[in-house]
N, C-alpha and C positions, 0 to 999 in steps of 0.2 A: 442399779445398772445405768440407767438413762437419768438425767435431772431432769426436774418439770420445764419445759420450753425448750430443751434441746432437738426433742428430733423437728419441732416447726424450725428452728433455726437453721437446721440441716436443711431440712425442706426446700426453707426457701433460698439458700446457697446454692443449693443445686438447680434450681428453678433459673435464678441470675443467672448462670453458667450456661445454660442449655439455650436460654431467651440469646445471652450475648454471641453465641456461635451460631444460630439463626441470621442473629444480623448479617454477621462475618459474609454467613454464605449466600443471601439475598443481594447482598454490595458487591460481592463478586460475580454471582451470576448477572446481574442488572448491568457491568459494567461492559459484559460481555456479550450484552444483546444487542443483535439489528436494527433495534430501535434507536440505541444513541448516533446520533448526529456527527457526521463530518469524521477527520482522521486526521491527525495531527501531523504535523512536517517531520518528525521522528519516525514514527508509527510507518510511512509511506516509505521513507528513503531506508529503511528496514526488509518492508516489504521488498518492494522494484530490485535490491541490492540481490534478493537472495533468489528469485524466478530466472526461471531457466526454459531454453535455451538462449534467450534475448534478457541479460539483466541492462535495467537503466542506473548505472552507477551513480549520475548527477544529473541536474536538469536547469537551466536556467531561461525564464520569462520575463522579455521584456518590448514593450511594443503587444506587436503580432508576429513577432518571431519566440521562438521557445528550441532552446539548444537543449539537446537531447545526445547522454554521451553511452555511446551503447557496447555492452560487452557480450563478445561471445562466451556463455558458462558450460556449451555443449560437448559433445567428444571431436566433432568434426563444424567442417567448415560450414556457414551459415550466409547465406544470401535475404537482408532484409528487403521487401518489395515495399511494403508501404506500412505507413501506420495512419490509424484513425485514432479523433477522438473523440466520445461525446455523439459518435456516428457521421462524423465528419470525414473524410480522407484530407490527411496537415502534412502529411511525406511520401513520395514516389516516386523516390531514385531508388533503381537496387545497386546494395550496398553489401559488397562481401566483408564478410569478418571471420578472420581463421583462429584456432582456438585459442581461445583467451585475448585475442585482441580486440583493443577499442577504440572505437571510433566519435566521433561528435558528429551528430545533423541538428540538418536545422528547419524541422518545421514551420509551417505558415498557417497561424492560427485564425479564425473566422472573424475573433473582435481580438481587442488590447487588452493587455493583464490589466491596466490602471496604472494609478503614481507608485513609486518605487514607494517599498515598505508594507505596500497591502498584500490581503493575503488571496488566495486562490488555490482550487479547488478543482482539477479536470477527472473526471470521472467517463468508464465506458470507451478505455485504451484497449487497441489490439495492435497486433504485432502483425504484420501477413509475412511468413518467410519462407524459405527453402534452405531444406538439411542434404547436403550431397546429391543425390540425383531425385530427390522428393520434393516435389515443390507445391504449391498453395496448403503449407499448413499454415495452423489458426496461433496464437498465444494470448489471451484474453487476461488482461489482468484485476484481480477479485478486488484489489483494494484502489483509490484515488490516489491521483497524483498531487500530493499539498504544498505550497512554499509561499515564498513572498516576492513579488513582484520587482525586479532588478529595473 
């Protein structure tokens, strides 16, 4: 029924197979942990695109000014009061945005991005708004704002 050395051959096929889908899922959990470092300019303008009720569509850093282009994603009209970041307050004009529309500000950052081309990293962004007659809510965003210094 069996030849001499087949079933260690089996064995050990099966063994490669179960070792190589270990890896698979160690590479993909590790890649998914809080441990790895930083977020990529893809990754972010993904992120900011799809939060709601304040998405940041686009963002451009340069100096100590940082243009911030803001959309309303909500049902109803939104009044932004200020944004922080980093624990800073960098905008405080309020700013109504009615559904779906966008607007550009222009934050004032505490230091300069650097020479165009580098990259940067703001981290510990909120939102302070008002949704129709409800006002000081929060929007805190999970992930870093990434790009390259204009």
């Amino acid at each position: 029924m069996f030849k001499k050395g087949q079933v260690s051959t089996e064995y050990l096929v099966i063994l490669a197979v179960v070792l190589v889908v270990a890896l698979i899922v160690v590479a993909l959990v590790g890649g998914m942990s809080p441990v790895s470092t930083g977020v990529s300019e893809s990754q972010s303008k993904n992120y900011w695109l799809s939060v709601a009720p304040v998405s940041i569509s686009s963002w451009k850093y340069s100096g100590t000014a940082l243009d911030l282009t803001l959309q309303n994603m909500g049902g109803q009209k939104v009044t932004v009061s200020s944004i922080s970041i980093g624990g800073s307050s960098v905008f405080s004009t309020n700013t109504s945005l009615a559904v779906g529309e966008t607007k550009t500000v222009t934050a004032t950052m505490g230091s300069s991005c650097g020479s165009a081309g580098a990259t940067f990293e703001l981290t510990n962004i909120s939102i302070s708004y008002g949704m129709g007659t409800v006002t000081g809510l929060l929007q805190k965003g999970d992930k870093a704002m990434a790009g390259k210094c204009s």
